[in-house]
N, C-alpha and C positions, 0 to 999 in steps of 0.2 A: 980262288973261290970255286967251290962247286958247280956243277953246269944245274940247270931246271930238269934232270933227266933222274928217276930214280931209279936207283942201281941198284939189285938185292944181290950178293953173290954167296951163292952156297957150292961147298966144293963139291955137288955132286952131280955129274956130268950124267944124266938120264936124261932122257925127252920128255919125261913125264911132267918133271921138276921144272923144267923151262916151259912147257905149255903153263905150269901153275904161276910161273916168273910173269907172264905175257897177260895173263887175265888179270892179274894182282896189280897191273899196271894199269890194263884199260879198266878194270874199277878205278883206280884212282884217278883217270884223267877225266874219264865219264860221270864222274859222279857228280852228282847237283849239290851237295854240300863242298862246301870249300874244305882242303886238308893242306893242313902247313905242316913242314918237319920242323923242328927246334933240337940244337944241342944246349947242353947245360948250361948255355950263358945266354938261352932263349933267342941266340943268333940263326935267322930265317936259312935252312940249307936246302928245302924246299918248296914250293906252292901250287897247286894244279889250278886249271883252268878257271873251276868256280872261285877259286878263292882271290885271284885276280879281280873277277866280274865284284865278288864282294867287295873289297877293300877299293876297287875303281883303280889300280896302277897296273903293270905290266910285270912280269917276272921279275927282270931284270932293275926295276926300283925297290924290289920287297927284298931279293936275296942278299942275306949278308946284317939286315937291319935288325934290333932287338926288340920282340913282341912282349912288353910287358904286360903279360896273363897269365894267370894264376894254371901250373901242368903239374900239380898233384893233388888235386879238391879230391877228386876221386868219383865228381857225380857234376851232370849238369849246373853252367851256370851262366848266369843273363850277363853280356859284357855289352857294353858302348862301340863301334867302329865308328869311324867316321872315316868315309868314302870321300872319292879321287873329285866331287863337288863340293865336298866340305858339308854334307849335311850327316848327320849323326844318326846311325842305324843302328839296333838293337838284335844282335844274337846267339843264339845259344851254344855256347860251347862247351866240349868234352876234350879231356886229353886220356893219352895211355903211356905208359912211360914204356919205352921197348931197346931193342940193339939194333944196330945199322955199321956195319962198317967197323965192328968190335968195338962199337960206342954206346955209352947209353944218350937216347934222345928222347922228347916226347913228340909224340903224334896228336895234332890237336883236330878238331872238324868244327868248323864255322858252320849254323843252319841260321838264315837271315828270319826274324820273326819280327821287324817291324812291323809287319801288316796286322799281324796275331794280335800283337801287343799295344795298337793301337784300336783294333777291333773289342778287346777285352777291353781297353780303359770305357769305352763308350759305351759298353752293354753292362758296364758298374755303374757309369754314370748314367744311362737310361735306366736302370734298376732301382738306384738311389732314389732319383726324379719321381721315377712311380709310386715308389717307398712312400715318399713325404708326400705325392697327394694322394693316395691311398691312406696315410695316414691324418692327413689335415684337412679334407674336402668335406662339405656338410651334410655329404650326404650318406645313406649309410650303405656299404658295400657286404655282401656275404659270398664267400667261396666258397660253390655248395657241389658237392660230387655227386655221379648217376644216381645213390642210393638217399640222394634227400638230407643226406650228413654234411653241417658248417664243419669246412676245414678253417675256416680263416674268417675274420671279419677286420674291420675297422673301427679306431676309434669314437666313429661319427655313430656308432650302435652304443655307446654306453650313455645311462640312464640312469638315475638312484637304484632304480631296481636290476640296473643292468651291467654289471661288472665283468672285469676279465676273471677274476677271482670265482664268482657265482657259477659263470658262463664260461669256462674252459671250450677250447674248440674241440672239434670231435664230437658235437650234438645233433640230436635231429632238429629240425626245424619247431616241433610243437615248443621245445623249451625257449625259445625266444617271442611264438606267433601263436595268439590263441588259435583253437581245432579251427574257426570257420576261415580263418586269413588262412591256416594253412592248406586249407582244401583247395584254394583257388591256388593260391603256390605250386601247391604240386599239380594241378591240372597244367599251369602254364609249364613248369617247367619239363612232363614228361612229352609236351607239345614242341617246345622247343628243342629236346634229345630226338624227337623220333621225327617231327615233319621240320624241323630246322624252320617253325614262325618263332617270331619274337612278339607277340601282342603284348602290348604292356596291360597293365591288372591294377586296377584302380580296388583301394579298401580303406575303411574307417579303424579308427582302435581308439579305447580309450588310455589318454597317457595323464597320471597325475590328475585324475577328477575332469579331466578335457577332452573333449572329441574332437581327434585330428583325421586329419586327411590324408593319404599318402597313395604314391603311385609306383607300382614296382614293374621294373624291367629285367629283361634276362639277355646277357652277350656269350656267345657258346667260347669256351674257352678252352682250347687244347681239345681233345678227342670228346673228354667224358666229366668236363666238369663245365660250370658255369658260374657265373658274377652276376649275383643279384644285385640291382642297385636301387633303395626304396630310395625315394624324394618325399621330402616334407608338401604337399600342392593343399594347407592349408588356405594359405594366404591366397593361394588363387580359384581354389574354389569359391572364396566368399567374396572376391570379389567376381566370380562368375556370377552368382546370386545375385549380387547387388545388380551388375550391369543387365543381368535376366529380368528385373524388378522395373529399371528403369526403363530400358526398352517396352514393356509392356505398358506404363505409364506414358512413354512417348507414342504408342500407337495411340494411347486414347486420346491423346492431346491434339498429335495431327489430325486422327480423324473425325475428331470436334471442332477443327478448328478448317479442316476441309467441309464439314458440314454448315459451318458459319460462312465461309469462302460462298460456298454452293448459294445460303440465300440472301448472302450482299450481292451475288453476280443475277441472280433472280429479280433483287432489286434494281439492280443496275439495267437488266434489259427489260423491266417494264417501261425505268424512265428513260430510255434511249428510242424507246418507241411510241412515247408522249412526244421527246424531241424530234422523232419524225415525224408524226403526226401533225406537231406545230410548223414544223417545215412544208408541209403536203397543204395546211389547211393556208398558208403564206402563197404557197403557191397556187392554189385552188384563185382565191383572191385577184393576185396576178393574170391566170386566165380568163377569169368570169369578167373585170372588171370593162374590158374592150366593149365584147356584147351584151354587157347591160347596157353599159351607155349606148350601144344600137338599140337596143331594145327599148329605152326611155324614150329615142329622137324618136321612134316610129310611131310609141304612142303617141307622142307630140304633133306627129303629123298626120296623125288621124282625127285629132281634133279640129289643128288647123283648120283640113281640108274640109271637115262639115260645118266649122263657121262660116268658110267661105264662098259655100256651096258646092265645091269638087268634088267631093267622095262620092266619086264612081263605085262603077261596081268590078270594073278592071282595074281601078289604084285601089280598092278595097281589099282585092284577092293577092296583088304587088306588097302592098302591105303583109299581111297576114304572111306569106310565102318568106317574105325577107326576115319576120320577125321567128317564125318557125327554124326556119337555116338556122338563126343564131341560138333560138333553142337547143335544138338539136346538137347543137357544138357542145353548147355546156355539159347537154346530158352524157356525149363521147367522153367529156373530161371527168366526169364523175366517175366513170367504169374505169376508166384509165387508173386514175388514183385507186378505185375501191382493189383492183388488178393487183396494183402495187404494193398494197399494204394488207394484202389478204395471206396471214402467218401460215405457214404448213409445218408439220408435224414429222412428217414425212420426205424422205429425199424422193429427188424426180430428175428426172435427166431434160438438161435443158442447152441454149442454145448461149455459149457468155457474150457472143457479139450483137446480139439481137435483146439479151439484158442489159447491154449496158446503153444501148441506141433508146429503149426503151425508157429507163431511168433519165437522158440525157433529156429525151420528150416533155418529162415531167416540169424540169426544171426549167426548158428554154424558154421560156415569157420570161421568168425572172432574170436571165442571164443575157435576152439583147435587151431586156429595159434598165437594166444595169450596165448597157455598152459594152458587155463582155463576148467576145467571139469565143467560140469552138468549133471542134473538129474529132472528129474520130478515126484514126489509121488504121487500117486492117493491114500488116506484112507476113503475104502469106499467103496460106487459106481464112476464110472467115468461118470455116465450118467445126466450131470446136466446139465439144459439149462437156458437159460432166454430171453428176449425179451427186446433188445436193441439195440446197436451200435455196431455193432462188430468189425469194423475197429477202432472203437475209443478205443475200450476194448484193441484192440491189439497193437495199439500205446501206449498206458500207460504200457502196459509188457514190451515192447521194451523200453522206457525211464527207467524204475527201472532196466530191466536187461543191459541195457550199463552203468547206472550210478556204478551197481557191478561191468561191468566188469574196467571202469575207476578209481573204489577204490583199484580194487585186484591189477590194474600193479603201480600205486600211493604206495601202501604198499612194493609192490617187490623195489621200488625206495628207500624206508626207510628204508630196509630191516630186512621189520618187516615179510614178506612172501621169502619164497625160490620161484624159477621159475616154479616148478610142482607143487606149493601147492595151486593153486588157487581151488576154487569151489563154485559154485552157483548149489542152490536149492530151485527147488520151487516145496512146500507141499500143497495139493489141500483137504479142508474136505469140509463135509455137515451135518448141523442138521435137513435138510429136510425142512427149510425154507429160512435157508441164506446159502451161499456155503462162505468158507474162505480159500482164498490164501496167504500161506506166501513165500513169495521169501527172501531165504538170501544166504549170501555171509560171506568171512571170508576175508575180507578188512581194517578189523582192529576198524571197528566202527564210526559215525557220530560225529567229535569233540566237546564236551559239548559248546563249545563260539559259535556255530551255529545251532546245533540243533533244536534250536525253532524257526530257521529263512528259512530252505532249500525250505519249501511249499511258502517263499516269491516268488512273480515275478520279475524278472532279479537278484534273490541271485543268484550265482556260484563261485563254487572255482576254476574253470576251468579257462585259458584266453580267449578270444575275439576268438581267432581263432579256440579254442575246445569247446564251449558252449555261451549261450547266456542266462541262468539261469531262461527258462521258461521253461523245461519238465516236473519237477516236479509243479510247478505249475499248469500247465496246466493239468497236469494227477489228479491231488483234483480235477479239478472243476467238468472233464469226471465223472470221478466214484463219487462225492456225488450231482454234482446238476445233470448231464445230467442221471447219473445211477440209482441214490437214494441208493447209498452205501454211505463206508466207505471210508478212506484210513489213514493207522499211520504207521510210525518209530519206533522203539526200539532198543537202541543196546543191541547186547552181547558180549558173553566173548572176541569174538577175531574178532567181526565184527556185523552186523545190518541187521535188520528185516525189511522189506517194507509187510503190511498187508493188504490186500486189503479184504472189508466186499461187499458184493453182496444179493439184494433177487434174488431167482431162482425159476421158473417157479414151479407150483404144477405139472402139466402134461409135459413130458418130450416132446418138439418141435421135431423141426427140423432143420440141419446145416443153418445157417444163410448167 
C-alpha cells in the first residue's frame, strides 16, 4: 500500500523543478481544504492533513478504503461525510482527473460548508417567516425608496379600489394616498432619511363612504429605503372619544358630588357643635349646681338671722362676701366655657398641653361626680405648640373624653367596672416633629361587631336623646383634614385607646 507521502516524479533533474516539487507539496499539506487522491477503483492512495481533520480518522484508517463520490461531474457538488463522531457534515467537492505514477487518478478537494449550509437554510427560513407575515398581518406595509416610489407593499393594502392589478409597484405614493396624507408622508419620511426620527403621523381618509383613522410609522431599512407601516387606530380612537366623554362627565359628577360631601360635612359641623354645646351647657349645670345651692343656704340664712334678731352688721357683710365668692365662681365658668367654644377662622399657634388641661377643666365636675379619676402625663417636654384650631383641637378632647366617660358608667352597668374604678388617662409625647396623645380609659373596650364602623357619621350606640353618632366622626375629619394629623382606636386589655397623631410647630409659639 502506498505511504501518506506524495510523490511526483518527473525525469528532469533541475533544481528548478524540484523547488516547484517542494511547494506543490506544501500546498497540499497546508491547504485548508481537504485533498484525497483516488485511482480508478476510487481506492484512497492519498489524503493530507485537512482532509483527516474532515472525515475525523487518521491517514492510516482512510488509505487503501473506497470513497464512493461522484470524480467526473466536472463542477461542484454538495456530498454528505460523516466524521470520526458520527455526525453528518455537508461538503463541497470538486474532482480533476490527472496522471501520477503513469496512472490515471482523480484529485478530489473537500471544503466543509456545514456552517454555510445551515446558515442558508435559516435565512430561507427567516425570509419565508417574514414572507408570510408580511404577507398576512393586518396591517398594511409599503416599501418605499429615497425618491418617495412604493417598491413593494402587502397584501393588507388591497381594497376594492386597491388591487395588485390597478396598483403595480413602482408608484409614487399620490397613487395610493390623497395629496394632503401624502404631504405629511413625505414630510415624515424625508425627516426620517435625513434626522434618522421616526415620529409616527396620525391621518384621517375616507374608505368606502367611512371615516377611518390610521396611524403611520416609518422603520429605516437598509441605507436608503423604508417600511411604512399605516395601522387601522379606528377603533381606538372612538374609543379614545368615548373614554374623553366619560371622564369629563365623571369630573362633573365628583365635583357635584364633592360639593354635596362639602355641605353634608357643613351640616355635620354645625350639629357637632350643637352636640357640644349640649355637652358644655351639661356641664355648665354640673358646675353651677354646688354654688347655687350655697347661694340659696345664704339667702336662707339671712332671713333666718333677722327673724331671729342676729343679722349683724358683721354676719351681714359674712354673708354677702361668701355669696359674692360663689358668684364670682360662676361668672369664671362662664368665660371658661365662652373661651372654649369661641370658633376661629383663623389658625393661631397654641399650647396642646395647656389645651387639653384646659378642656380637661371643663369637664371635671362632671367626671368626679361620676367617680371617674383622671390624669394627665406629660413624657418629655410639655412645651409643644402648633398652629391650628384650637377650639376645634379642644372639641375633639372633649368628644373622646365623654365618649370614655359614657363607656366607664355603660361598664359599671354590666358590671364589668365597680363604682370607684373608673379612669381616664391621657399620655402626651413628642419626637420633635409630631406630638402623640393617647387618651384611654378602662371601659372595657370598642366591641369587635363595630369597631371598624364608630369613625362612621350618625354610627352610635347611644339613643336619640344621648348622642347623635357624629362626634367621632367629626373629630377624624378636625385632626386629619382640617389638622394634617392622625386619629385611631385600639383596644386593650380592659378598655380602648383613642390616638390622636399631630405635626408640632419647630419653634415653640404662643397660647393660641
Amino acid at each position: 500500500m502506498p505511504d501518506n507521502k506524495l510523490n511526483i516524479s518527473v525525469h528532469m533533474p533541475d533544481n528548478k523543478l524540484i523547488d516547484n516539487e517542494r511547494l506543490l507539496a506544501t500546498l497540499v499539506s497546508k491547504n485548508a481544504d481537504g485533498i484525497v487522491m483516488l485511482d480508478k477503483q476510487r481506492r484512497v492512495l492519498f489524503v493530507n492533513p485537512a482532509a483527516e481533520i474532515l472525515f475525523g480518522r487518521d491517514a492510516s484508517s482512510i488509505l487503501g478504503t473506497v470513497l464512493d463520490i461522484p470524480v467526473d461531474s466536472g463542477k461542484p457538488e454538495n456530498i454528505h461525510v460523516k466524521n470520526g463522531n458520527g455526525d453528518l457534515l455537508v461538503a463541497e467537492m470538486q474532482s480533476v482527473e490527472a496522471r501520477w505514477d503513469e496512472s490515471t487518478v482523480y484529485v478530489a478537494s473537500f471544503r466543509d460548508i456545514t456552517g454555510h449550509v445551515q446558515l442558508q437554510d435559516e435565512l430561507l427560513q427567516t425570509i419565508s417567516l417574514l414572507d408570510a407575515i408580511f404577507t398576512i398581518f393586518p396591517a398594511r406595509y409599503f416599501l418605499i425608496d429615497d425618491l418617495g416610489t412604493v417598491v413593494d407593499y402587502n397584501t393588507g393594502v388591497f381594497t376594492e379600489n386597491v388591487t395588485p392589478e390597478r396598483y403595480p409597484v413602482n408608484k409614487p405614493l399620490n397613487e395610493f394616498f390623497p395629496q394632503n396624507v401624502v404631504d405629511k408622508l413625505t414630510e415624515a419620511i424625508d425627516m426620517a432619511l435625513n434626522e434618522k426620527s421616526f415620529m409616527p403621523v396620525e391621518f384621517d381618509a375616507i374608505e368606502n363612504g367611512i371615516e377611518m383613522n390610521y396611524e403611520a410609522r416609518l422603520l429605516l431599512f437598509l441605507e436608503d429605503k423604508l417600511i411604512l407601516i399605516i395601522r387601522d387606530i379606528s377603533d381606538y380612537k372612538k374609543t379614545e372619544k368615548e373614554l374623553s366623554t366619560l371622564n369629563r362627565e365623571l369630573e362633573k359628577r365628583v365635583a357635584a358630588e364633592i360639593e354635596k360631601r362639602a355641605v353634608q360635612e357643613q351640616v355635620l359641623m354645625h350639629k357637632s357643635r350643637l352636640a357640644a354645646m349640649g355637652e358644655m351647657i351639661g356641664a355648665i349645670a354640673h358646675q353651677w349646681r354646688q354654688p347655687l345651692t350655697t347661694v340659696g343656704m345664704l339667702m336662707q340664712e339671712i332671713r333666718d338671722s333677722y327673724n331671729f334678731g342676729e343679722l349683724t352688721k358683721e354676719h351681714m357683710e359674712k354673708i354677702i362676701a361668701d355669696g359674692m365668692g360663689q358668684v364670682l365662681y360662676m361668672s369664671r365658668t362662664i368665660d371658661d366655657f365662652r373661651n372654649f367654644y369661641t370658633p376661629s377662622k383663623e389658625k393661631h399657634s397654641f399650647n396642646l398641653v395647656i389645651a387639653i388641661k384646659e378642656t380637661i377643666s371643663v369637664v371635671a365636675s362632671q367626671l368626679k361626680n361620676n367617680f371617674i379619676g383622671h390624669a394627665i402625663n406629660c413624657i418629655g417636654t410639655d412645651d409643644l405648640y402648633m398652629t391650628s384650631y384650637k377650639a376645634e383641637f379642644m372639641q375633639v378632647i372633649l368628644n373622646i373624653v365623654s365618649n370614655a366617660k359614657s363607656a366607664i358608667i355603660g361598664a359599671r352597668r354590666s358590671g364589668i367596672l365597680k363604682v370607684n374604678e373608673g379612669q381616664i388617662t391621657i399620655t402626651i409625647m413628642s419626637d420633635g416633629k409630631r406630638a402623640k396623645i393617647l387618651i384611654k380609659d378602662n371601659g372595657g373596650g370598642i366591641p369587635s361587631r363595630i369597631k371598624d364602623r364608630i369613625f362612621e357619621p350618625y354610627f352610635t350606640t347611644k339613643n336619640e336623646e344621648k348622642g347623635m353618632g357624629i362626634g367621632l366622626y367629626m373629630s377624624k375629619i378636625i385632626i386629619e383634614r382640617n389638622m394634617e394629623g392622625e386619629l385611631y382606636s385600639e383596644n386593650i386589655d380592659n378598655g380602648a385607646i383613642f390616638t390622636i397623631e399631630l405635626p408640632i410647630d419647630r419653634q415653640p409659639g404662643g397660647d393660641g
